[in-house]
C-alpha positions in Angstrom: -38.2 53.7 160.3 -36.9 53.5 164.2 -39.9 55.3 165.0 -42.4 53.3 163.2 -40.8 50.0 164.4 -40.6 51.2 167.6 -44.6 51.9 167.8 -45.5 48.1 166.2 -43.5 46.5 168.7 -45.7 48.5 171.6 -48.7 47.8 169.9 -47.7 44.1 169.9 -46.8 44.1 173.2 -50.1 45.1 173.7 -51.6 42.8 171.4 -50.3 39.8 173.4 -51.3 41.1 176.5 -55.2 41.5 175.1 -54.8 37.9 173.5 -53.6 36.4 177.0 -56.6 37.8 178.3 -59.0 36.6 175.3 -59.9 40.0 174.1 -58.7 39.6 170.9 -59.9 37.1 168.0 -57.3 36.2 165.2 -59.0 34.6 162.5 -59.3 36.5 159.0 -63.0 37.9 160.4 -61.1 39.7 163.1 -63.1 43.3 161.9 -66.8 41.7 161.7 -67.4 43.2 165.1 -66.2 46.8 164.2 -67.5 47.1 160.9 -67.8 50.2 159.1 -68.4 49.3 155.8 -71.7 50.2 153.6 -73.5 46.9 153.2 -72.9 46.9 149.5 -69.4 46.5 150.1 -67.4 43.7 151.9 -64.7 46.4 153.0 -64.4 50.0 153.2 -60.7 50.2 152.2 -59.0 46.7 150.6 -55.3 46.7 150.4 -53.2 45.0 147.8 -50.3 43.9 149.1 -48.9 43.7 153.1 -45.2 46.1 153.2 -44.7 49.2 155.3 -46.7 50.8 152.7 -49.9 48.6 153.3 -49.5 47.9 156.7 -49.1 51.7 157.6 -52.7 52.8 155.4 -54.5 49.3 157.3 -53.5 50.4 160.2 -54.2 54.3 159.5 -57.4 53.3 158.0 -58.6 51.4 161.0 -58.3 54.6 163.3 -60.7 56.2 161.0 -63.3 53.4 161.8 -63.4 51.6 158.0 -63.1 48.3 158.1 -59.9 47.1 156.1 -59.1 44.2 154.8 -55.0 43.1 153.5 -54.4 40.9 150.5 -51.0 39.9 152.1 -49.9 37.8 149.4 -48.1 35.3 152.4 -46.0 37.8 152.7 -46.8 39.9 155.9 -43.9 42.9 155.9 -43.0 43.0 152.2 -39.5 43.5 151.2 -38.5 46.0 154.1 -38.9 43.5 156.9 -38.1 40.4 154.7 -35.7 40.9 152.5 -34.8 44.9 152.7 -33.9 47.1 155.4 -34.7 45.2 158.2 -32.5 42.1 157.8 -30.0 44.4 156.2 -29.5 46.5 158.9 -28.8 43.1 160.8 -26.0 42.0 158.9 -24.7 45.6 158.5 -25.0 45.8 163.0 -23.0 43.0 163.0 -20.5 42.9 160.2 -19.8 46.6 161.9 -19.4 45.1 164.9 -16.3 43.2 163.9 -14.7 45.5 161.4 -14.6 47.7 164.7 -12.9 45.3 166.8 -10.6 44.5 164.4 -9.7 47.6 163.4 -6.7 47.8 166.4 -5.1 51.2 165.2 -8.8 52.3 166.2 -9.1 50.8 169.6 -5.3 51.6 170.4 -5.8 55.2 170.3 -9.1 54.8 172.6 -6.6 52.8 175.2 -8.2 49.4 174.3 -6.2 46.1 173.1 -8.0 43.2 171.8 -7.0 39.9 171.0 -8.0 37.6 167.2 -11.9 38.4 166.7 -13.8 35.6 165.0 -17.5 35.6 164.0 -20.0 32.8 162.5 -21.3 33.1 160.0 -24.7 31.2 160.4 -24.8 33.5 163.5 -24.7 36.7 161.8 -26.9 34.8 159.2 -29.4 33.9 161.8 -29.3 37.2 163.9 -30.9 39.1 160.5 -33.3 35.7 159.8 -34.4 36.4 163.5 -35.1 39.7 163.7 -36.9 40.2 160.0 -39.2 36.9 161.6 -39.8 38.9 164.4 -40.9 42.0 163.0 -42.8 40.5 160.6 -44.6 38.7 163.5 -45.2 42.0 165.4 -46.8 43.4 162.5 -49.1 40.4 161.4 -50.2 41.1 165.5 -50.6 44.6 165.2 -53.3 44.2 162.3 -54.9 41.6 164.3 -55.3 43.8 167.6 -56.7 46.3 165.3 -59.3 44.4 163.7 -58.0 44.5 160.2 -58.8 41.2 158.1 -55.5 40.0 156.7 -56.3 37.7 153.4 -53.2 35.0 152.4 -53.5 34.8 148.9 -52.3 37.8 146.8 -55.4 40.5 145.7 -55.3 41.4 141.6 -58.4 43.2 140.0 -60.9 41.8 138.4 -61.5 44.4 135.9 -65.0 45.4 137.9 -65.0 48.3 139.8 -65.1 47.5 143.7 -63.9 43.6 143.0 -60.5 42.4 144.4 -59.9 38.9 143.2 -57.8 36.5 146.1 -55.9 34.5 144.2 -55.2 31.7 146.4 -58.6 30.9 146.8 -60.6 32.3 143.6 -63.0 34.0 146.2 -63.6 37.8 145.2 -64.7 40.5 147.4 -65.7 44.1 147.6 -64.3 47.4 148.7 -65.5 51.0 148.3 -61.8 51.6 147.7 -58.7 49.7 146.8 -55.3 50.6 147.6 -52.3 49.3 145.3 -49.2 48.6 147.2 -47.6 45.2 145.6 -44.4 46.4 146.2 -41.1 46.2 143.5 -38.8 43.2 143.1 -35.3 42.7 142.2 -33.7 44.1 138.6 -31.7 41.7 136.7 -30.7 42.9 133.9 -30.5 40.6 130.7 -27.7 38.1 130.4 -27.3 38.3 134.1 -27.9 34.5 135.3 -29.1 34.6 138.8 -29.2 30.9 140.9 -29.4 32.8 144.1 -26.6 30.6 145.7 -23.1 32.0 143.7 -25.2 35.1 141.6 -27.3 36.3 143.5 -30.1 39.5 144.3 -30.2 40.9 147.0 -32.9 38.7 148.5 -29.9 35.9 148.3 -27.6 38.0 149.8 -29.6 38.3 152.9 -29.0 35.0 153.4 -25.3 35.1 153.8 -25.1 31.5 152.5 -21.2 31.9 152.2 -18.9 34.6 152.7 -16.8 34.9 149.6 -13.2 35.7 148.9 -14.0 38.1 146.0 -17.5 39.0 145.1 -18.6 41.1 142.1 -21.1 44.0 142.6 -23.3 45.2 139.8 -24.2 48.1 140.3 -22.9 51.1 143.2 -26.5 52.5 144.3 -27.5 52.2 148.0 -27.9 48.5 148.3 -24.3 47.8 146.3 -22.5 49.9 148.8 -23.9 48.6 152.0 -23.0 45.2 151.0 -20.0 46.0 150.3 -19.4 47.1 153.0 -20.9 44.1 154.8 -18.9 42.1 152.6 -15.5 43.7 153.2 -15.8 44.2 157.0 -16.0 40.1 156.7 -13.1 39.6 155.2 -14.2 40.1 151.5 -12.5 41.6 148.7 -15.0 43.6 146.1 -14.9 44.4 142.7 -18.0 46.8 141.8 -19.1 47.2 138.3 -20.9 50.4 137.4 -22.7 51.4 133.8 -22.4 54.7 134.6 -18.8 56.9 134.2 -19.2 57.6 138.0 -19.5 55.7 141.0 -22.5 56.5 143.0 -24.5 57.9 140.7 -27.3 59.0 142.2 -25.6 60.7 145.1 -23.9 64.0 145.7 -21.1 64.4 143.9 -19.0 66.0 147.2 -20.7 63.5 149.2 -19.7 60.7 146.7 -16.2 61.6 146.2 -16.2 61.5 150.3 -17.7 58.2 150.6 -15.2 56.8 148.0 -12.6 58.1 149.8 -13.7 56.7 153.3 -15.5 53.8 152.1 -13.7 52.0 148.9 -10.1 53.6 149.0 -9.4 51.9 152.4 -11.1 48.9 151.7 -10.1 46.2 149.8 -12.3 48.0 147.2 -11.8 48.0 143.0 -13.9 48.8 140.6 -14.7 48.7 136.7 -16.9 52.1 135.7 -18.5 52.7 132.3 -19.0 49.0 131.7 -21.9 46.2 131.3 -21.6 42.9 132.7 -22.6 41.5 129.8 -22.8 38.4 130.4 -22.9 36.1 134.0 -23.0 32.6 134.7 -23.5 31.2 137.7 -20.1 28.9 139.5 -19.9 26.1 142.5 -18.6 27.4 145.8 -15.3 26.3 146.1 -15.2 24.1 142.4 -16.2 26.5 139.9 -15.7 30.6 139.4 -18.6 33.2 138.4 -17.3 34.2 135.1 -18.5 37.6 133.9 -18.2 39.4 130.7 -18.1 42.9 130.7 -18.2 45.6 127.5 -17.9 49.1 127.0 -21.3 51.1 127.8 -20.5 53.3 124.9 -18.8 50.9 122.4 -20.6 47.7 123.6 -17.0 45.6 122.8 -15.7 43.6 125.4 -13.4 45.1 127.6 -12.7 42.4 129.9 -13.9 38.9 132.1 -13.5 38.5 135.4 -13.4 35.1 137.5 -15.2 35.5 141.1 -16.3 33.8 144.0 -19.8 35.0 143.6 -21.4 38.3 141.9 -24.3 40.1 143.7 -26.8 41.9 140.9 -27.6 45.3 143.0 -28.9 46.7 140.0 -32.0 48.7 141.3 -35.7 47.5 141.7 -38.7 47.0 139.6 -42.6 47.2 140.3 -44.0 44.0 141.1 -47.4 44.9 139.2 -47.3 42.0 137.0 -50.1 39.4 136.9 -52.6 41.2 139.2 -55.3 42.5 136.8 -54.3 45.8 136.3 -54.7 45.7 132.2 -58.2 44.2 132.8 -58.9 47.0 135.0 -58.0 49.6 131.8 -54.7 50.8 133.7 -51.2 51.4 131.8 -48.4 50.9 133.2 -45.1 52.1 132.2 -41.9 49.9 132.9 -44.4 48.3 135.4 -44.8 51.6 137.2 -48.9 52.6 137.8 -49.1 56.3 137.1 -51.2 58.3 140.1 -51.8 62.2 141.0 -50.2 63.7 144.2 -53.1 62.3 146.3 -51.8 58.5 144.8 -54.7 57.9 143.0 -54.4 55.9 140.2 -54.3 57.0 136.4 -54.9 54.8 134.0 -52.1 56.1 131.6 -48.9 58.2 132.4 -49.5 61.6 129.8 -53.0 62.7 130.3 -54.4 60.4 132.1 -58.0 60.0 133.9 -58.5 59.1 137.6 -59.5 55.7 138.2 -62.2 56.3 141.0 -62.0 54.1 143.9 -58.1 53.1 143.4 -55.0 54.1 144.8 -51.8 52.7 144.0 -48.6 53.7 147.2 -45.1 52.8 147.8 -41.9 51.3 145.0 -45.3 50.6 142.5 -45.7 54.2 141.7 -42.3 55.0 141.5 -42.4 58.6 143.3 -39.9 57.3 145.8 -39.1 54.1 146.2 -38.2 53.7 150.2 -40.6 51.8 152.8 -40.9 55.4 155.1 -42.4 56.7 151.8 -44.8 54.1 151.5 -46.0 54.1 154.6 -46.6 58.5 154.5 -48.0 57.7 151.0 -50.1 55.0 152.3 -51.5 57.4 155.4 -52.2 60.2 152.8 -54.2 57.9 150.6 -56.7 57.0 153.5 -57.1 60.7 154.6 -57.9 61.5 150.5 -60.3 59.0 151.5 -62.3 59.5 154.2 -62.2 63.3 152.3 -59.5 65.4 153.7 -57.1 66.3 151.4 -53.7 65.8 151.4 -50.5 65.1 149.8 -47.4 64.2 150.7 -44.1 65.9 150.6 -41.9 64.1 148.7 -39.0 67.0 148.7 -39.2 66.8 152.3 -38.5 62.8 152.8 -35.3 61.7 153.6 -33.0 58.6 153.0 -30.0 56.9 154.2 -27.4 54.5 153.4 -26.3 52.1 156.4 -22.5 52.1 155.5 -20.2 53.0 158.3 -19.8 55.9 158.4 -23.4 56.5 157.2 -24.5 58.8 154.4 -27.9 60.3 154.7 -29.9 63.1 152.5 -33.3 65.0 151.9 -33.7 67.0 148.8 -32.1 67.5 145.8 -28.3 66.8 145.4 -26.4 70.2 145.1 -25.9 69.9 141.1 -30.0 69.4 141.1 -30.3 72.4 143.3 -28.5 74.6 141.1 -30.1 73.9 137.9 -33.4 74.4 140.2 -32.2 78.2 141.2 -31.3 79.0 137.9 -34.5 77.6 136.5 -37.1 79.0 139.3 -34.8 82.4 139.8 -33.3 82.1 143.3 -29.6 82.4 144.5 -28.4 79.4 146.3 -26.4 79.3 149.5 -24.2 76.5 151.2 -23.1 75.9 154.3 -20.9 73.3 156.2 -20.9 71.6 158.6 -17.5 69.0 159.6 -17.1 65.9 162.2 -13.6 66.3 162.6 -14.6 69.8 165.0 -17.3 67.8 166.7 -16.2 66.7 170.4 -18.5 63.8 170.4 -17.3 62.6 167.4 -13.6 63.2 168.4 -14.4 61.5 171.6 -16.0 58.0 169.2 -12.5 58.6 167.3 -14.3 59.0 164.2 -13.8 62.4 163.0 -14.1 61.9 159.2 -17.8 63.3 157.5 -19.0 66.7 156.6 -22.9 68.4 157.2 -23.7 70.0 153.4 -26.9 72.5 153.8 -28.2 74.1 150.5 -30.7 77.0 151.2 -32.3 80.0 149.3 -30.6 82.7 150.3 -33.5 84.8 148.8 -36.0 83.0 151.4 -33.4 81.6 153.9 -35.3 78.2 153.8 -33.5 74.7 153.4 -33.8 73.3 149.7 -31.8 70.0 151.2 -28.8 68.9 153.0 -26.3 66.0 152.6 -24.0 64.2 155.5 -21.8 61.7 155.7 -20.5 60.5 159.1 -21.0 59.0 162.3 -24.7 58.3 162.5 -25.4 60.3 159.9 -28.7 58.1 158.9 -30.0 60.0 162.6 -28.7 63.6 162.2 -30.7 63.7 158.5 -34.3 64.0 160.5 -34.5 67.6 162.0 -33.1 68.4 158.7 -36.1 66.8 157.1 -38.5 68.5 159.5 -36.8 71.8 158.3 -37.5 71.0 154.6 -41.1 70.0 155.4 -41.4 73.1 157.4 -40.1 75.9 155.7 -37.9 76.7 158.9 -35.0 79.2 157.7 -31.1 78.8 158.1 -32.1 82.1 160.2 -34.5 80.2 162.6 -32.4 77.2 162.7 -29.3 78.8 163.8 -31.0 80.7 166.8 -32.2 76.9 167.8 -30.2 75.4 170.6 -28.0 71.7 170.5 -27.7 69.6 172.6 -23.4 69.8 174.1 -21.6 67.7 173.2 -23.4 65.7 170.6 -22.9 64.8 166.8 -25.7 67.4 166.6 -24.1 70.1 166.9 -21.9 69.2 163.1 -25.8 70.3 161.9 -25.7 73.8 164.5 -22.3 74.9 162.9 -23.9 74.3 159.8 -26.9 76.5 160.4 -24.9 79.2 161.7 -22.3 79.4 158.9 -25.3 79.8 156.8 -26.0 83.0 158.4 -22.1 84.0 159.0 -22.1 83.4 163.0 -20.0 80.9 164.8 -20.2 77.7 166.2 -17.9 77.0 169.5 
């Protein structure tokens, strides 16, 4: 995601430039000059729906010479820039900021002293307002410099091949293909009342409307524990409530049972496992509590209710395929999810369906991996299907991180996954480890706590997937990616030289205990 950020702010830097200058035109026609298309069609390629996934196949597409057109929906950057991981990461940076400076033992045993450390609120509010603005700007300019036509209104199918419907205006128009990428929305489960104010999604949370004394969290997946630990590094305690016997359930169980340890056991952390909240009602800040009912997941009796300040819902993410034709258009869907093929061309059902020729469907709408870098490969790899190279992506090989501090990060299956996959497939597995606490550069940052987990095929020597968690963690996960997508062996790796002294070198001992050598 640095990366790809990185590149739309040059190319808006550039954009302004040319728009200083007069060279570029930013009206919805922006592509007539360039166009590509066969003059039965308006477009070559017409995408539904303007997140990382969209944005990175219009702008893909465009450097193939088809002229594109984006159904943006008025919402130009999609959940990532708006109300994901870009204003996340804001409040994260700067909720971080201060649980460092308060955390005196810390600084006292880097030589530093440091008086009372305050914050505002409606700072840290507005720093993560600002920047998803400003992203979202830079990539509304990027599409522009390139030519691509961005449409307001939201695209839906008419149920005619080639027709995409704008549904702000009523106007249709005409693509050879048409990609899918509407994105996914909030869960809330039922009997969960969200008001967005004291029970909120995550799209309320951004907005940091209040910091609470207590807050409920339903649900301990990625986006529960990096507001908690927003949450707590403000001054927050947190209760989470999980439906599943184990916190964390979709991570690593070593990996978990570190991140409880570093990040809930020394936090004003508690939590309620094996339960439903039932039941929540919305309070007043300051005047009235959340109330929330919770029962046994097995039993379904009530177990207990709880009294909050407010209760965030962090209870995963659903397609947001509803109400844009796909029915008419003879397409399934399954819990909202569009069913597609490993070049993300859309089925019309999910057991034995047929392709739907001309239409792709990329990013949390499919379901094959709901994060915005996914999208955006996915989006990338249904363009080259397009212009008829084949491809597909990788989806073993893409990795993912959670923001806390100190960051977890991972690519391929957790370790209980990968044995049930050697067992299955007839391999022997091999681990290796990697730990921060022999890392100079991490001993120098005073934050020595994580471990480096690297599954491989000891048959093959290649990396089935690796787990951290620790300092920049989110950063050390990519040459391990790169290894996964490239087949490079523990063998190969271990002969590769790291950087001294850098966190990168937790990785290098990891490599070479895979192959019994030592790291210094």
């Amino acid at each position: 995601m640095k990366v790809y950020f990185s590149a739309i702010f040059a190319l808006a830097t550039a954009v302004n430039g040319f728009q200083s200058a007069g060279f570029v035109r930013t009206s919805s026609r922006a592509s007539s000059a360039m166009s590509m298309a066969d003059g039965e069609f308006d477009f070559d390629v017409a995408i539904i729906g303007c997140g990382v996934g969209g944005h990175g196949a219009a702008l893909h597409a465009r450097a193939q010479d088809l002229k594109t057109a984006v159904f943006a929906g008025e919402d130009v950057g999609g959940t990532c820039v708006n109300r994901g991981c870009v204003p996340s990461k804001a409040l994260l940076a700067a909720s971080g900021r201060v649980r460092e400076m308060r955390d005196t033992a810390h600084l006292e045993s880097l030589g530093i002293e440091v008086g009372e450390v305050n914050y505002s609120r409606e700072g840290i509010a507005a720093h993560a307002k600002n920047l998803a603005n400003r992203v979202k700007g830079n990539l509304e300019m990027s599409l522009v410099g390139l030519g691509v036509d961005v449409v307001e209104g939201r695209g839906a199918l008419t149920g005619k091949p080639h027709e995409v419907l704008d549904q702000k205006t009523g106007k249709v128009y005409t693509a050879k293909d048409i990609i899918l990428a509407p994105g996914s929305i909030p869960f809330v489960p039922p009997g969960i009342t969200v008001d967005e104010k004291t029970v909120y999604t995550s799209d309320g949370a951004l907005e940091l409307p209040f910091v609470p004394e207590w807050v409920a969290i339903v649900g301990s997946g990625y986006i529960g524990l990096e507001f908690s630990d927003v949450y707590t590094a403000l001054g927050s305690e947190v209760t989470f409530i999980e439906a599943l016997p184990l916190l964390m359930p979709t991570f690593d169980r070593e990996i978990a049972k570190q991140a409880e340890r570093l990040l809930i056991r020394e936090r004003p952390i508690d939590y309620r496992t094996n339960v439903f909240a039932s039941e929540v009602t919305p309070g007043i800040p300051g005047e009235k509590p959340v109330t929330i009912k919770m029962i046994d997941a097995d039993t379904k009796e009530h177990v207990e209710t709880l009294e909050v300040d407010a209760c965030m819902v962090a209870t995963g993410r659903v397609p947001n395929t509803a109400n844009m034709g796909l029915e008419d258009a003879g397409i399934e869907t399954q819990r909202g999810f569009v069913a597609v093929n490993g070049k993300m061309q859309v089925l019309t059902k999910h057991d034995g369906g047929d392709v739907l020729p001309g239409v792709w469907c990329i990013g949390d709408a499919n379901g094959k991996m709901m994060l915005a870098h996914a999208a955006s490969a996915q989006g990338i790899s249904a363009v080259e299907n397009i212009v008829g190279r084949p491809h597909e992506v990788d989806h073993a090989a893409v990795p993912a991180a959670c923001f806390t501090h100190p960051e977890i990060s991972m690519v391929g299956p957790t370790e209980e996954q990968a044995i049930e996959m050697a067992e299955k497939e007839g391999w022997t597995l091999g681990k290796s480890q990697g730990n921060f606490r022999a890392n100079s550069k991490a001993l120098a940052e005073g934050e020595g706590n994580g471990i480096a987990k690297v599954l491989f095929n000891k048959d093959t020597g290649k990396v089935v997937a690796v787990h951290i968690i620790g300092l920049h963690a989110a950063d050390l996960i990519q040459e391990c990616a790169n290894a996964v997508a490239a087949g490079t062996t523990v063998q190969e790796l271990s002969m590769m030289v790291h950087t001294h002294p850098t966190l990168s070198e937790v990785m290098d001992e990891a490599f070479k205990g895979a192959v019994g050598m030592s790291s210094h």
